[in-house]
C-alpha positions as CSV (number, residue, x, y, z in Angstrom):
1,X,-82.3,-120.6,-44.5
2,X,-83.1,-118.9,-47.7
3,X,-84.6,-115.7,-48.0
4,X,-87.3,-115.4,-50.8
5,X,-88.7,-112.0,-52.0
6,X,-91.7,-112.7,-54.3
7,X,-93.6,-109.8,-53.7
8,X,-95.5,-108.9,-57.4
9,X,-95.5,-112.3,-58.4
10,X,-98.7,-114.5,-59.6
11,X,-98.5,-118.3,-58.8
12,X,-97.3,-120.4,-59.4
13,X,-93.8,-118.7,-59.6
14,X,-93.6,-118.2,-55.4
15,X,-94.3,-122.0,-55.0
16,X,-91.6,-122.1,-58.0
17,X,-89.2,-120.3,-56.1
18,X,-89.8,-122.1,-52.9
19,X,-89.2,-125.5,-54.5
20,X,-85.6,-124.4,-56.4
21,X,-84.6,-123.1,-52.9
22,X,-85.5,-125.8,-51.0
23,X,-83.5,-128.4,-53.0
24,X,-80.5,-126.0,-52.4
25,X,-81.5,-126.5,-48.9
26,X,-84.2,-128.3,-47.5
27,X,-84.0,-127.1,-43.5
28,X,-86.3,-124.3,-44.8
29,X,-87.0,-120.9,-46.3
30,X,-88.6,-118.2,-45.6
31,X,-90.6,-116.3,-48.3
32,X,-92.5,-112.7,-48.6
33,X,-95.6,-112.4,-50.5
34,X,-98.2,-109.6,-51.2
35,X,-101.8,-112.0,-51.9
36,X,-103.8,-115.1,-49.8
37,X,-103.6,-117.2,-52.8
38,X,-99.6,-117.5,-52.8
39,X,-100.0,-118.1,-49.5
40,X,-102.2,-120.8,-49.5
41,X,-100.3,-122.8,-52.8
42,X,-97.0,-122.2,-50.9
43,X,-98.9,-123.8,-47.7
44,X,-100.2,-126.4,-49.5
45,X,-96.6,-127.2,-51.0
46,X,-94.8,-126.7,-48.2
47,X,-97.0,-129.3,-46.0
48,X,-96.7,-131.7,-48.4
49,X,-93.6,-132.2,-48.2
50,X,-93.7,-132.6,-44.6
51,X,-92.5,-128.7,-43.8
52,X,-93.9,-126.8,-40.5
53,X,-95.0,-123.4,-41.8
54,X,-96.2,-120.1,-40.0
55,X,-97.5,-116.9,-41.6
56,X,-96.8,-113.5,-40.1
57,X,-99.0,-111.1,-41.5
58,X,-97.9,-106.9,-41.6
59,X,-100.6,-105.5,-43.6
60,X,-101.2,-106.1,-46.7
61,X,-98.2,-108.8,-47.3
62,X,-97.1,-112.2,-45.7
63,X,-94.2,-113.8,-44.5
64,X,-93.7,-117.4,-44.6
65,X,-91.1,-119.5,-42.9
66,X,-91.0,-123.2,-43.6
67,X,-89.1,-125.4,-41.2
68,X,-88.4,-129.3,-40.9
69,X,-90.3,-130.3,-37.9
């Protein structure tokens, strides 16, 4: 599973990111992100594409993991 960092970035370059790493390798990724609005495009992505997706929240940043069901 690939590990995303994309803290301090503005959409769409997480959902960018996501996408590139997922046709590397489509079991998943897991992504960190600092605002709702990534989070909610990278949801919207993610599902779909038919990818399970949970969101862990510490504070004021987010960590996705998207998984094939």
């Amino acid at each position: 599973m690939r590990e995303i960092d994309a803290r301090g970035l503005s959409c769409p370059e997480p959902v960018l990111l996501v996408q590139n790493a997922l046709k590397q390798d489509d079991t998943g990724a897991a992504i960190s992100v600092d605002n709702m609005a990534c989070v909610e495009n990278i949801r919207r992505f993610a599902e779909a594409r038919g990818y399970a997706i949970t969101v862990e929240e510490a504070g004021r940043e987010y960590r996705l993991r998207l998984t094939k069901p």
